[in-house]
N, C-alpha and C positions, 0 to 999 in steps of 0.2 A: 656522706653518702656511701653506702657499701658498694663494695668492689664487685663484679659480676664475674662469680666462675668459670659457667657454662650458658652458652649463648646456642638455642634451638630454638627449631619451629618446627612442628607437627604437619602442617598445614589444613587442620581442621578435618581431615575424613572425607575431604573433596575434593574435586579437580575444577570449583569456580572460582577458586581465588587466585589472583595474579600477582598481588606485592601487598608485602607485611613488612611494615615497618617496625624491628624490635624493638619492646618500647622505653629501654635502660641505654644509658651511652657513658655507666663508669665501667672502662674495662681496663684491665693491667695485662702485663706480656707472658701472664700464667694462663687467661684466661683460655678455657678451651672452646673450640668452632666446632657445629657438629651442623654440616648440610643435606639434608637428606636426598635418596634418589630422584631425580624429576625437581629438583630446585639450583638454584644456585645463588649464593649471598655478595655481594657486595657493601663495602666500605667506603662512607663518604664522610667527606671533612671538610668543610666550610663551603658547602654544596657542589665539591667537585667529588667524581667517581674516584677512586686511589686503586682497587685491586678488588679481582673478581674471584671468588673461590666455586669449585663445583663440588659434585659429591663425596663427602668425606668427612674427618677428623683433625682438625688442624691447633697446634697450642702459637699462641701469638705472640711468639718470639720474635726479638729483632732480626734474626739468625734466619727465618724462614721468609718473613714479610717483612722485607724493603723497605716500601714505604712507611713503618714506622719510625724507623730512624730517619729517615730522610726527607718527612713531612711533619714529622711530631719534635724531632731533635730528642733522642732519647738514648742516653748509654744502655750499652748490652750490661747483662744481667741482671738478676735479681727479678724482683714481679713490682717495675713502676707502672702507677697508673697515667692513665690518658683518657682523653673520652673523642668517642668517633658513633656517627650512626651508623647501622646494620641495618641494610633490605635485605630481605627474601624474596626472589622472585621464579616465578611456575617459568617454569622452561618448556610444559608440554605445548602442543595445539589443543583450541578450542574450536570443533568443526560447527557446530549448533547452535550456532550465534543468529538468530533472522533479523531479518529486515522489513519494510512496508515504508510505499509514499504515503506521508499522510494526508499533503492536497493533491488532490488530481493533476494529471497532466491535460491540457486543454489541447487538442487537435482539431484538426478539419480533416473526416476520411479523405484521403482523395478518389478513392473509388467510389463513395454513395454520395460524397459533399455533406456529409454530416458532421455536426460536432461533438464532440466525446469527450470526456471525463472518464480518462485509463488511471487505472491506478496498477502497482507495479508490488508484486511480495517476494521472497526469494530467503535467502540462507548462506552463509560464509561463516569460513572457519579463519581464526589467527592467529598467531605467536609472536614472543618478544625475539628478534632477531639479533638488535643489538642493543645490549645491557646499559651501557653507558649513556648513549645516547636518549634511549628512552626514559631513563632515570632524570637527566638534565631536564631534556625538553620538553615531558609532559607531567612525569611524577609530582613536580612541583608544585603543581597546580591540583592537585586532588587534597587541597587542605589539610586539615591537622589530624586526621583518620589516621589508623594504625594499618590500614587493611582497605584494597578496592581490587573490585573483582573483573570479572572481563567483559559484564555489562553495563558496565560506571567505563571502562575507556571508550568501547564500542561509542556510548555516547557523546562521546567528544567529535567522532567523525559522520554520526548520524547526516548535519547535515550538508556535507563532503558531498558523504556518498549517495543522497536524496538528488542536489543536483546535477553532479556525472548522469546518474542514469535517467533522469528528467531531460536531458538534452541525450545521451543515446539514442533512447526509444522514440522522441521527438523527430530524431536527425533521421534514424532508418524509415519512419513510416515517410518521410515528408521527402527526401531524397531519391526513395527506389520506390515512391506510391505503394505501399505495403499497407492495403486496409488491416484495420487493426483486426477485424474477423480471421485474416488469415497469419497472423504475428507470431502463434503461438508457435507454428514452424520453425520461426528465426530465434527461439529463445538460446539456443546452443552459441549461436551466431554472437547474439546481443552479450551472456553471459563472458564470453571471451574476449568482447569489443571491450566491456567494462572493466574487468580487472584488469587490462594492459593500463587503463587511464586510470585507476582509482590505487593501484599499490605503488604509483611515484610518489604522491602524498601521504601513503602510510608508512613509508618508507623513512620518509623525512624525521618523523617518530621513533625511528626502531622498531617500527612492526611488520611482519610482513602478516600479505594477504595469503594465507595457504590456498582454501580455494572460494569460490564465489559462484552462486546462480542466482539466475532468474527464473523462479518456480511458475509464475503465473501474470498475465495481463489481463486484466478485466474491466470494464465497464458496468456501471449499472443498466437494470432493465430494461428504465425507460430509454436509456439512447439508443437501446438496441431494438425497441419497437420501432425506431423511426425507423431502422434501417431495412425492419423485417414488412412495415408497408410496400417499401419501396420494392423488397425482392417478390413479395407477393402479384407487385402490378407488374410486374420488369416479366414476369413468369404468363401473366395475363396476357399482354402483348406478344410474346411471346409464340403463345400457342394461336389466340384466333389474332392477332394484328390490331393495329390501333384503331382502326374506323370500328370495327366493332365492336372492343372492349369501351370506347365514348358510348355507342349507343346502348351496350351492355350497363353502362352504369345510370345511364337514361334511365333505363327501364327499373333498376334496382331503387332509384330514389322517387317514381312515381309509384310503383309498388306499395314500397313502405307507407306512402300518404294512403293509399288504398287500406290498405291495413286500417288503419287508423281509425277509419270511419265504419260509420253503422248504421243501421234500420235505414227507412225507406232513401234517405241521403245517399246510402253507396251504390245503388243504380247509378244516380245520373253523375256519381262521384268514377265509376268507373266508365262511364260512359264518356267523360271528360279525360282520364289516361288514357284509352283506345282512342281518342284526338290524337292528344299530344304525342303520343309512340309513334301513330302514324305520318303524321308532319315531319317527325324528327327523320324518320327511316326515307320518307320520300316515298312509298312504297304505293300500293293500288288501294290501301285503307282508304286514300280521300275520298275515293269513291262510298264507301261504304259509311261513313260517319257525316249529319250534317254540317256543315263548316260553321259554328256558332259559337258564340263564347262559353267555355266549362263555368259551374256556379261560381255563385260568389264565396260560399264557403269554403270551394278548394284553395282559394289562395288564400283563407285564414289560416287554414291551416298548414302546420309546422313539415318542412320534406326531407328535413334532414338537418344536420349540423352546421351552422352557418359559424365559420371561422372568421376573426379578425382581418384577414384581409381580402374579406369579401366572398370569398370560394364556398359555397354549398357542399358538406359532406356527406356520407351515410350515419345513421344514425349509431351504426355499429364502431363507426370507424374511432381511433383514440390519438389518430395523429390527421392533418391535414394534408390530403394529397397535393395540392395546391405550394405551399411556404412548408412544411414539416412544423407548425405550430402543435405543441400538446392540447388536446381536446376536453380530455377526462381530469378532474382534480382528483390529485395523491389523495391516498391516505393511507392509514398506521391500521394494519391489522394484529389486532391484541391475540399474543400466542397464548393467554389461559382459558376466553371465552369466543376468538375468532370473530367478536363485533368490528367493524366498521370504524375510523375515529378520525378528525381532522387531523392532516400533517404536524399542526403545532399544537396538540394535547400533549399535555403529561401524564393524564392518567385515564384510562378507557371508563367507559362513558358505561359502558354493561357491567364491569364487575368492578374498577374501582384500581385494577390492575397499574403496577408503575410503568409508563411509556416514555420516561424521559434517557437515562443513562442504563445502559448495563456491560457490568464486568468479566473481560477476556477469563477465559477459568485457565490458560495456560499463564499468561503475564504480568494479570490483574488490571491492567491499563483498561479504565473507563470511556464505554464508544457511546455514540448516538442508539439510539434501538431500532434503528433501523438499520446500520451496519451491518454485513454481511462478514465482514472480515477485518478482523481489527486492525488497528491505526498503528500500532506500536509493533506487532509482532507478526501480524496476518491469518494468526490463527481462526479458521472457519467457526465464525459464531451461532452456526446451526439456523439461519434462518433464510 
């Protein structure tokens, strides 16, 4: 096996790679060490760290480095061989590193009583702190690659760091009642709660945590109609008071049956809601209406949205005022031709378009299509 002269790394024209493993280990006490700026090499022999070099030029005498004679048993002079590995490893920070939960966190607002599926995206940057250590305790483990970059460690602590901030954000809403509508204030709060807890175990590594946020909390749409029912009525009440807004919604669900009907039928169709409005309000109408039963075809027909647990809704409405049951069934609107499509299609039904899987254009990581925000990186998927 020939002797290896000169022992460098370039490190490829980027600053994503974090440890190169050189890939020759015959070296003699001539050979010469060239580290470049923003790296530093380490020497390992029978998987222990022996000496860390930094920027520079160094020839691998016994004379200079210790540990050759004193771990290899090597008389001084001459150019005897030895063989030892050589890392390279980035000494910069990497600040651009994201993150994303990728199952939701399940809550109960405490201010509406709803339940929510948060999902959490943000960004941290990191560096090797201590060479040695991080060589021992995780390098090892990155298989027989010459080279892994800083989104191959990153993934080792994915998920560390999914559930620290799954119980943070859990802890702050459920602790200080913080509905998740109003969270995004605490994100400063939560970003600082997290990295005191999350860089003792990075730590443990050789890595530190430089810095860490939490960019955004979100829910999807539907759990936020539940809540936006509820502000809508909370706003009802509000202004005319509760006896009213009931007989108000009286009158909105006899209405709509009114609607409904036609030709000679919505006389005595309306003449049968001027009953029932009247009865309901209490009011001097009994005088005016004869007390008789409405036809028989107003109670064929439909007055509104009858939910699962019995509660009659508006026709308009998509959640139940009653339990917060969903009303209206999902579906997949196809972004080439805007048709219509059940939740579980894969391909629209108008142009033929693919609705199953599509690809992050920052990270390539494949979502659902109906994802808003990818799973791997959080990058806004434009929809």
């Amino acid at each position: 096996m020939a002797i290896i002269d000169r022992v460098k790394f370039d490190g490829f024209g980027d600053r994503d790679w974090l440890v190169y493993k050189y890939p020759e280990e015959a070296l003699s006490t001539a050979t010469k060490l060239i580290v470049g700026e923003g790296q530093v090499a380490i020497f390992v022999k029978g998987g222990e760290a022996l000496d860390i070099f930094s920027a520079g030029t160094y020839t691998l005498s016994t004379e200079n480095i210790p540990f050759i004679n004193k771990l290899i048993n090597l008389p001084y002079g001459g150019k005897t061989p030895f063989s030892a590995e050589i890392y390279f490893i980035n000494k910069t920070s990497k600040l651009d590193l994201f993150w994303g939960t990728k199952d939701p966190i399940q809550v109960i607002d405490p201010k509406y009583n709803v339940k929510l599926r948060i999902r959490a995206f943000g960004q941290l940057g990191i560096k090797i702190d201590n060479y040695s250590i991080f060589l021992t305790e995780l390098v090892g483990t990155l298989g027989p690659h010459q080279i892994c970059d800083f989104s191959k460690v990153l993934s080792y602590f994915k998920g560390l760091l999914v559930m620290k901030l799954k119980t943070i954000i859990a802890a702050e809403i459920i602790k200080n009642k913080i509905s998740a509508l109003e969270i995004t204030a605490y994100l400063d709060t939560l970003s600082k709660d997290a990295i005191e807890k999350i860089q003792q175990e990075f730590m443990r590594f050789g890595v530190k945590v430089v810095n860490f946020f939490i960019e955004s909390v979100n829910f999807p749409d539907e759990d936020f109609e539940a809540i936006n029912v509820i502000l809508k009525d909370k706003a009802t009440f509000d202004i005319i008071g509760d006896d009213r807004y009931s007989q108000k919604r009286s009158f909105d669900v006899y209405e709509q049956a009114a609607s409904n009907q036609g030709g000679v039928g919505a006389t005595a169709t309306n003449i049968g809601i001027g009953y029932s409005i009247a009865n309901n309000m209490g009011g001097s109408l009994n005088n005016t209406f004869p007390k008789e039963q409405p036809p028989k075809n107003l109670n064929d027909q439909p007055k509104g949205k009858l939910c699962s647990c019995g509660h009659e809704n508006h026709l308009d409405t998509k959640f139940c005022i009653n339990c917060g049951t969903k009303l209206v069934e999902e579906k997949i609107v196809c972004d080439s031709c805007n048709a219509d499509n059940p939740i579980n299609a894969k391909f629209c039904s108008g142009c033929g378009n693919n609705l199953g899987e599509k690809t992050c254009s920052q990270c390539k990581a494949l979502n659902s299509y109906t994802a808003k925000f990818c799973t791997s990186c959080g990058n806004n998927l434009g929809r």
